[in-house]
N, C-alpha and C positions, 0 to 999 in steps of 0.2 A: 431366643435361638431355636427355642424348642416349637414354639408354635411357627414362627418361618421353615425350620425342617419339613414340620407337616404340609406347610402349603403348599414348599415347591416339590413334594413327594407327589401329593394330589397331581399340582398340575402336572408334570411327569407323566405322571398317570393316565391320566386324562388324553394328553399329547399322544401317547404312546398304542391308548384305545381308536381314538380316531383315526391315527394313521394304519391300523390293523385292520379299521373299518372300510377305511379307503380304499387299502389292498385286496379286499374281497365283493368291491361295491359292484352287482349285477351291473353291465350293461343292459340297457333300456331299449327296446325293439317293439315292432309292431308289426302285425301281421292282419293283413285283409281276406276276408272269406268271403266266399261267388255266393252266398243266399243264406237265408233263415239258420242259426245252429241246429243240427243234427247229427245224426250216426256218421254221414259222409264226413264230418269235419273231426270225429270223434277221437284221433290220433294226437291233435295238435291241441283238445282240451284236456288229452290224458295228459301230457308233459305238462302243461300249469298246474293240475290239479296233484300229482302225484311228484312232485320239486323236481322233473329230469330237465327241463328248461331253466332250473336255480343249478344244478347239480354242473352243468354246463356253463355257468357264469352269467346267465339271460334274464332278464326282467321282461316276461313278453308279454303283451297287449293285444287281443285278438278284437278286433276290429268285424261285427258281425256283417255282412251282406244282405241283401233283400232288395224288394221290387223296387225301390227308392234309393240305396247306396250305390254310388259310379266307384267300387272300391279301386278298377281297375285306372280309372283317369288320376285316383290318388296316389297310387303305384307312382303316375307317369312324373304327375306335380310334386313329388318325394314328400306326399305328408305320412305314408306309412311307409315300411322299408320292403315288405314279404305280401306277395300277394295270392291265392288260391286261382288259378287261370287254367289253360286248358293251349291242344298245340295250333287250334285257329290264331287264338291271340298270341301269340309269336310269331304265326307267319304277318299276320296283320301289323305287329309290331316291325320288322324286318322289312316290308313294302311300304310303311309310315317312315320309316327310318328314325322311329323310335328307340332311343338304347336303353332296352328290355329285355331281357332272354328270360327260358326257363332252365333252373338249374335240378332239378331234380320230378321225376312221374311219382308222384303215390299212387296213383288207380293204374295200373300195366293195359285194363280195359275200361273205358267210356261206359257206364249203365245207362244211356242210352236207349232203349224198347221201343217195339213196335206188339200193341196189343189186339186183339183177332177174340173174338165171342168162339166157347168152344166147339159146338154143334157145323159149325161152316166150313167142314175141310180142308182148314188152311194151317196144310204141315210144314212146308218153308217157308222160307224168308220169302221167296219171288211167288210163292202163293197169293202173297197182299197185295199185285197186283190186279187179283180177278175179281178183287172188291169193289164194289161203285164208290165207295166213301172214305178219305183218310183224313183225320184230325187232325192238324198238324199245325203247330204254331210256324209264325212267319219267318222265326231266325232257323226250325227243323225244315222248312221246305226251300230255303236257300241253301239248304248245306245240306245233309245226310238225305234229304229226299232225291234231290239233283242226284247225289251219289247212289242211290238205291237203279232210277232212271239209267243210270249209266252201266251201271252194274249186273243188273237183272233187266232181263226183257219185259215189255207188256206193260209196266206203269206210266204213266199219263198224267197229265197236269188236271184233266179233268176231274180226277179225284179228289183234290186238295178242298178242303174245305177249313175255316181258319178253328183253331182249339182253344177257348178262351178259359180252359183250365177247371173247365165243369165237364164232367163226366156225365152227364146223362143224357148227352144225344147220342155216342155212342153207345149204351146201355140200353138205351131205346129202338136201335138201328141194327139188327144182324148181320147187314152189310157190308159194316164198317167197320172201320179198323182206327187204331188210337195211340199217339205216340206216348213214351212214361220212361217212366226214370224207374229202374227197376227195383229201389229200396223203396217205393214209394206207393205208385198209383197200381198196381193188381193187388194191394192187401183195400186200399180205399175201394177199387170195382169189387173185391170181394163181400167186403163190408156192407156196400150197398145196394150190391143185383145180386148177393146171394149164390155166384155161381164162379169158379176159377177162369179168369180167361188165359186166353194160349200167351203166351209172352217167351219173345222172339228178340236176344239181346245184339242188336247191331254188330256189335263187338265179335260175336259168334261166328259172323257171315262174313267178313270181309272188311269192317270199318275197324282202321286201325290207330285212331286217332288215340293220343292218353291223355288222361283227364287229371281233374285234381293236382294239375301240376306246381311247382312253388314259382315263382317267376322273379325278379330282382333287378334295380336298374344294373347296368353295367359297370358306373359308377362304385359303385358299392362294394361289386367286385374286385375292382381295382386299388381300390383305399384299405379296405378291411376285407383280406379274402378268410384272416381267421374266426371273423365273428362271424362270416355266412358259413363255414363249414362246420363250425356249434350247433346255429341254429337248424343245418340239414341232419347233421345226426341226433340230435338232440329230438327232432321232429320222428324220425324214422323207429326211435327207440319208441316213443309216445306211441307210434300205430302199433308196433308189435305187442307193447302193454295193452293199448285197446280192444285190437281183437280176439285177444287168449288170455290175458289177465287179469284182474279184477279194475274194472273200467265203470264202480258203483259213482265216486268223486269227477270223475269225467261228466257223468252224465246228468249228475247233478250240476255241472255247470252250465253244460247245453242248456236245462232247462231254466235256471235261470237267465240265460240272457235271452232264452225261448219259451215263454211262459206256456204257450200252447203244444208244446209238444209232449208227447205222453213216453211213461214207460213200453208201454207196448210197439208205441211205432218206432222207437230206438233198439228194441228187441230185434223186432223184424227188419230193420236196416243193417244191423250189426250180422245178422243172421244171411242175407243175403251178399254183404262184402266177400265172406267166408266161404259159403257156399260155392258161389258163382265166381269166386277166384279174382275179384274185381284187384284186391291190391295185390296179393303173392300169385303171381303167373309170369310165362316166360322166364326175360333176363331177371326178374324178381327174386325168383327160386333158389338161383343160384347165387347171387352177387349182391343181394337185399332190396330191402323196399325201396322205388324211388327210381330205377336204374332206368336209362331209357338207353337207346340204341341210334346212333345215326341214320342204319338201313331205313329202320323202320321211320323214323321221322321222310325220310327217302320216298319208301313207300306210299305212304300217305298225302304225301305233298303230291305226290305225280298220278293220284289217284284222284286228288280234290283239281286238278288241273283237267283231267279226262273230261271230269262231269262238270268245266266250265264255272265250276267255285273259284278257282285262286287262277292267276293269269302266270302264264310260262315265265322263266326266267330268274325267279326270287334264289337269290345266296343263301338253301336251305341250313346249310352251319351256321348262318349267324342265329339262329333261330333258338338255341339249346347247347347246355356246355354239360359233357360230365363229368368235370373236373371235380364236382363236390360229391359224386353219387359212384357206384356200381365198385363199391371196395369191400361189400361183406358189412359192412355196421349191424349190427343188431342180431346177427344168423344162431352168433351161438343162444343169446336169450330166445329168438324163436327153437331151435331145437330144444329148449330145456321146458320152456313154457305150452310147447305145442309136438312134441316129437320131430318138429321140421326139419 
């Protein structure tokens, strides 16, 4: 009797542990990112690396991007559930009648650039139109260049020239001008001509497009809206850790799933989020990371319509919901971590 005690105490036991296990078992998620890990993504490796994605109840899977991942068709085919997109691929999602929205902005501004050799006069944005030369990849000159044309007088199709993501025709060319991502390509022209060039953030001038936004099918929404709004706060606390907190374990991860990327160009990525107000700006400020605005999606849509991008018409709402975003998440930890 005495050794049956003990076993059905074990099993008891046993029973009693797994079902405890059960009770706190992470949900399992996945999230897709638009290119290579780095600084831009650096929010959503701080929440893995620092348990705010376990603290939340998430088992999240970041799914890296790059020249070769379609993370955003896996969005579509539901092999991952969260995807890193931008407010083109909503409106393109919404004129596909794809059911995709974005539910929350991390970047309030698009880093986006338009780069200018310093010597050449060219103190505005509508300055780079008196350049004979613009480098310009094929998806920048169907969209923010078109919008640049429409915008500003004086630019021309005759400038475009294709950017195959080398630097030194520009570098070469006083003429010219250079598109970039602004955590990115003026520390690279620095590094390699030696010399700062002018850098002119689209964002600055009129483009108001949000970047880095989290996207979701519809679906998902509908089924589980409480495990999408874990994952949105859970993500938004990760940026605030990122940019003001100790973000050493974050970026150790980047560089593992990014073996080529270095401390220093994470330095200087991080460096210019903050600076240049890429994630906390406008409704950001006030209402937390993430938050995006009707008008402005308004704005923009009727903006990319002027300069013949997007075609009149589109049900601009179906395109983003704020249902998960602009409630304050995270403001007291920035005020504590940053004076914000």
């Amino acid at each position: 009797m005495q050794l049956f005690g003990r076993v059905l105490g074990l099993a008891l036991g046993l029973t009693a542990g797994l079902a405890a296990g059960a009770a706190f078992a992470l949900d399992k998620i996945s999230f897709g990112t638009n290119w290579l890990a780095q600084a831009e993504h650096g929010g959503y490796y701080q929440a893995v690396a620092d348990g705010t994605y376990a603290k939340f109840g998430l088992d999240v899977s970041i799914v890296m991007g790059g020249p070769q991942a379609a993370n955003r068709a896996r969005l579509i085919a539901g092999q991952i559930d969260f995807f890193m997109g931008g407010t083109l691929d909503a409106f393109d999602s919404v004129k596909e009648g794809v059911p995709v929205t974005n539910i929350g902005a991390i970047f309030q501004k698009d880093p986006q650039i338009l780069m200018a050799h310093p010597d050449q006069g060219i103190e505005t944005i509508g300055d780079f139109a008196k350049l004979d030369t613009l480098f310009l990849s094929g998806e920048g000159y169907d969209t923010y260049f078109r919008w640049l044309k429409s915008a500003y007088p004086g630019f021309r199709d005759e400038q475009y020239k294709p950017y195959t993501f080398n630097p030194a025709p520009f570098i070469a060319d006083p003429k010219s001008g250079q598109q970039g991502y602004l955590t990115s390509e003026p520390r690279d022209i620095e590094q390699q001509a030696g010399w700062k060039p002018k850098v002119f953030l689209l964002a600055d001038n009129g483009y108001e497009a949000y970047a880095n936004t989290i996207a979701v099918q519809q679906s998902l929404i509908d089924q589980n809206p409480e495990l999408v709004q874990r994952f949105v706060d859970a993500s938004i606390i990760g940026w605030y850790n990122y940019l003001y907190g100790d973000h050493a374990a974050a970026n150790a991860l980047i560089k593992k799933d990014n073996p080529e990327m270095t401390d220093e160009q994470l330095a200087y990525g991080l460096e210019q989020l903050k600076t240049q107000h890429i994630v906390i700006a406008g409704d950001a400020e006030t209402q937390g990371i993430g938050c995006q605005s009707a008008e402005r999606y308004q704005r923009f849509y009727d903006s990319m319509v002027k300069a013949g991008v997007l075609d009149a018409g589109l049900e601009v709402s179906k395109a983003f919901t704020n249902r998960f975003v602009c409630k304050g998440v995270g403001l007291d930890l920035y005020k504590k971590l940053a004076g914000g």
